[in-house]
C-alpha positions in Angstrom: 190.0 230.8 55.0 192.8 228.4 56.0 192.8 224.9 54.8 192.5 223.3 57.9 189.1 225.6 58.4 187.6 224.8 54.8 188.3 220.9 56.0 186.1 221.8 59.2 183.2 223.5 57.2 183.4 220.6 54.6 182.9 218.1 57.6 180.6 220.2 59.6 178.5 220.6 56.1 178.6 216.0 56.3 177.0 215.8 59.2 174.6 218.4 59.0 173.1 217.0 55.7 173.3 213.4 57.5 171.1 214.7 60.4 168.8 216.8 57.9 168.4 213.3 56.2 167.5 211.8 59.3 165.2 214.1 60.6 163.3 214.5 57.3 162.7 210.0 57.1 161.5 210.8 60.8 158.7 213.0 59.5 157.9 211.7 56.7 157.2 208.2 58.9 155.1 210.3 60.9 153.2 212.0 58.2 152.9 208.8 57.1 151.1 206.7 59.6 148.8 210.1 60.7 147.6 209.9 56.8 146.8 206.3 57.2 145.2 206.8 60.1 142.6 209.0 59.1 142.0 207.4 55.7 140.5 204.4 58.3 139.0 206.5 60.1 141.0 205.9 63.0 141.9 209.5 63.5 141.0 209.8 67.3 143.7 212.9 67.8 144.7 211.9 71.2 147.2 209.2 73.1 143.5 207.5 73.9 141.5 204.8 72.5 137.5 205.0 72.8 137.6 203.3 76.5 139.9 206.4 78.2 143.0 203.7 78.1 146.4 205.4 77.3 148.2 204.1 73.8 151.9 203.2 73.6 154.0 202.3 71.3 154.5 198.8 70.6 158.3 196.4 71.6 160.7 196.4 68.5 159.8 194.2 66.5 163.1 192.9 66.2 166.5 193.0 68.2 168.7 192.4 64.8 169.2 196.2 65.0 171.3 196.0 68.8 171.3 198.4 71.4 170.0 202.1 70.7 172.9 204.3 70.9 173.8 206.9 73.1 174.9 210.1 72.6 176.8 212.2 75.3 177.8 215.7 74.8 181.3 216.2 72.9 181.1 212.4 71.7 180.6 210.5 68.6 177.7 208.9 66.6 178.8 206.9 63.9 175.9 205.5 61.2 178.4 202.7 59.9 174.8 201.5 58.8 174.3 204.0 56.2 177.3 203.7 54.5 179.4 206.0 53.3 178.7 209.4 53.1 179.2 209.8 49.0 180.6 213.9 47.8 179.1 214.7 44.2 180.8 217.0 41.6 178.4 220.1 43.1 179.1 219.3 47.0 176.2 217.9 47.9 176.1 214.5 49.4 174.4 211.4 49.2 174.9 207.6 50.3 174.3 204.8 48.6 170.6 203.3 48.9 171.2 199.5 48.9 174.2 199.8 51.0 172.7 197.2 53.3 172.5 194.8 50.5 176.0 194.5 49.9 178.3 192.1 50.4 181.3 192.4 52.5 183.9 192.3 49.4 181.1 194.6 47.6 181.5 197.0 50.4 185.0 197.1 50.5 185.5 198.0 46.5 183.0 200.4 46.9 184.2 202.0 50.2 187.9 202.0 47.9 186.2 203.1 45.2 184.2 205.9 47.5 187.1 206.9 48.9 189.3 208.0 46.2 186.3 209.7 44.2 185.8 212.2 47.2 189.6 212.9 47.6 189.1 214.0 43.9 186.0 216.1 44.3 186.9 217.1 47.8 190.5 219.1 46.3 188.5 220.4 43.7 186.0 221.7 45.6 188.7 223.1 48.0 190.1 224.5 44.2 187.3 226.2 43.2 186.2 227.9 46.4 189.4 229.3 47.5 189.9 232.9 47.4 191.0 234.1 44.1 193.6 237.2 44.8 193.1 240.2 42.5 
């Protein structure tokens, strides 16, 4: 496998675990509020209340969070939100949990800092999974 392809996988391998991350907070929110529901007894197991009216969902509750993004086929989504995407020694990934909570000079050491650690464990990932020749 070609550099240039192992670079592909590597990124390919980012955003998957970035949307498996997303999609598992999603469900656990939802596994959530159904548990709470039916601990008060408010399990009614359809979109209806007891008079026939149809529920929905409530406004945001705020409008600090902008516009929802959109996502058109062959674009982008970037999660500049999250944070950085973070490579440990094994290749798995992680990002940093109080990112939010960061000052702007905080985010810029760590984003530096970030940075050169994954160059490090990026090459030497790249190292050890190469093809060793016989």
């Amino acid at each position: 496998m070609g550099k240039m392809s192992r670079r592909l996988l590597l990124a390919a391998m980012l955003f998957l675990s970035v949307l498996v991350a997303l999609a598992a907070a999603s469900a656990a929110e939802s596994v959530t509020a159904q548990a709470g529901e039916q601990v008060l007894g408010k399990d009614t197991g359809s979109n209806a209340n007891e008079n026939g009216e149809v529920l929905t969902l409530p406004g945001a509750a705020s409008s600090d969070e902008g516009p929802v993004p959109k996502l058109e086929v062959g674009g982008k989504l970037i999660f500049d939100t999250l944070g950085p995407i973070i490579i440990n020694s094994d290749g798995t990934t992680r990002r940093i949990t109080n990112w939010d909570k960061l000052t702007e000079y905080e985010r810029e050491l760590t984003l530096r800092k970030i940075r050169q650690r994954n160059n490090e464990r990026r090459e030497k990932l790249e190292v050890d999974t190469a093809p060793k020749e016989l």
